[in-house]
N, C-alpha and C positions, 0 to 999 in steps of 0.2 A: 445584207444577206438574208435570203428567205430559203426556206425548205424547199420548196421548188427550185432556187440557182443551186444549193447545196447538192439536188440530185441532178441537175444538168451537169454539174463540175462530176460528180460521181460517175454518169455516165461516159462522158468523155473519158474520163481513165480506164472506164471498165470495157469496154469498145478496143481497147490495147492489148486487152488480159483474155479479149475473147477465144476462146479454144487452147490457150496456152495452157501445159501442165504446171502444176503447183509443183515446184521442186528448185533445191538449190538455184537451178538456171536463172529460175525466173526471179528469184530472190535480188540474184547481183544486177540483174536486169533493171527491176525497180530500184534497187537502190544508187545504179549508174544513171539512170534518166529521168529520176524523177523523188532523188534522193533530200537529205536536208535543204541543200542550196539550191533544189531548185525554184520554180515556181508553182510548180505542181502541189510541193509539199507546206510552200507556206500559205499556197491561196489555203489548202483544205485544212491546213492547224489553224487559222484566223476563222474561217467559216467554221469549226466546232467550237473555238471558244467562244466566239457570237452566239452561237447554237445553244451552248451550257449558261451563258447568261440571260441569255432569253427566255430560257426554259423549255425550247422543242427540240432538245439534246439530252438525254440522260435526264428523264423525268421520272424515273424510277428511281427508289434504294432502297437496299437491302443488305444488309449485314455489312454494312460502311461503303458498299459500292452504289455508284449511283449509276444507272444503264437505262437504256432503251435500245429498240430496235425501230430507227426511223424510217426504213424502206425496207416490206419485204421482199420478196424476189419478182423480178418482172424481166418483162422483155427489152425495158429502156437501160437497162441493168444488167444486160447480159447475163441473168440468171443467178445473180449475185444479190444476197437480203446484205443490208447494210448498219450494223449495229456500233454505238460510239460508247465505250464506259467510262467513267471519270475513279479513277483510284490512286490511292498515297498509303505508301509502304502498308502494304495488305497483297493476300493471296485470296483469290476467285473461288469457285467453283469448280472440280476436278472435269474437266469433260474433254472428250474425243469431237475428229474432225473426220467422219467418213468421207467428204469430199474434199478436205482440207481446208484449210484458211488463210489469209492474208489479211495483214497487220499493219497498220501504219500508228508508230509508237510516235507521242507528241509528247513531251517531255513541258510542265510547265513549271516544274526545279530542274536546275541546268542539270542535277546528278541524278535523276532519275532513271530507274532501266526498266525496262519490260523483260521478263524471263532473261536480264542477264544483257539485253540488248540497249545500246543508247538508240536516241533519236533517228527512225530512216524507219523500212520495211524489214518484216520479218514473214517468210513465208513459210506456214508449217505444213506436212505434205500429207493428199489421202491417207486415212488412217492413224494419224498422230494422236496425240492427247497433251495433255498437260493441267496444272493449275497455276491460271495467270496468275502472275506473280508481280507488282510493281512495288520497286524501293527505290530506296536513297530520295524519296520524295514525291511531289505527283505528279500525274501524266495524266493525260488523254489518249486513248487508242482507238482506233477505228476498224473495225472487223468488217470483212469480206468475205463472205460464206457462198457456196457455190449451192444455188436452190435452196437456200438456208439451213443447211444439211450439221445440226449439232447433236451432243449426246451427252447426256448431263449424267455422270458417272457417280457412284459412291466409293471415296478414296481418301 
């Protein structure tokens, strides 16, 4: 796995999510077709842990988080910048999603949650906010930002 197949596979997903709003719908949507079991979800948890061992994943840290933003927004991307963190039982950075965001949580402790979710897609919708959250152990998540559209809040 190379960063380039890592953004072919990225694209191919994202080519799905083009023009679709970020809300509930799409949420169960991703997580019916392209959920834990499918292929979708394990080619892209294998290519980010190849990613984090390699080091062209989450070559950043900062206050126990380790992040990068590996692709920013393009048109092979459907406009989507594409950011991977590596976190164990820690809370992020308080920040909003003016365009919203989408989340594929990778659980690499079976008991891991992202804001409370196991392993699949969580989609948070224009205008939300939050401070990621992962416990019960660590995970990998993968952030889908729409024009890379974040807001790094004080909270």
């Amino acid at each position: 796995m190379s960063p380039t197949e890592f953004r072919e596979q990225i694209a191919q997903l994202t080519a799905q999510l083009d023009g679709r709003p970020l809300d509930a719908g799409l949420d169960a949507w991703l997580n019916a077709e392209h959920g834990v079991a499918s292929a979708t979800f394990q080619q892209l948890k294998q290519a980010c842990m190849t990613g984090v061992a390699e080091g062209w994943l989450c070559e950043r840290e900062g206050g126990g988080i380790r992040y990068g933003r590996i692709f920013k927004p393009a048109d092979d991307l459907h406009g989507f910048s594409v950011d991977v963190v590596d976190m164990k039982d820690i809370a992020g950075p308080h920040h909003a999603h003016p365009q919203g965001e989408i989340d594929l949580i990778m659980p690499l402790d079976e008991e891991a949650r992202f804001d409370g979710r196991p392993a699949g897609w969580l989609v948070c919708p224009p205008g939300s906010a939050h401070r990621p959250t992962v416990s019960g152990g660590r995970a990998l998540v993968l952030y889908l930002l729409p024009q890379g559209s974040i807001e790094f809040t004080r909270h």
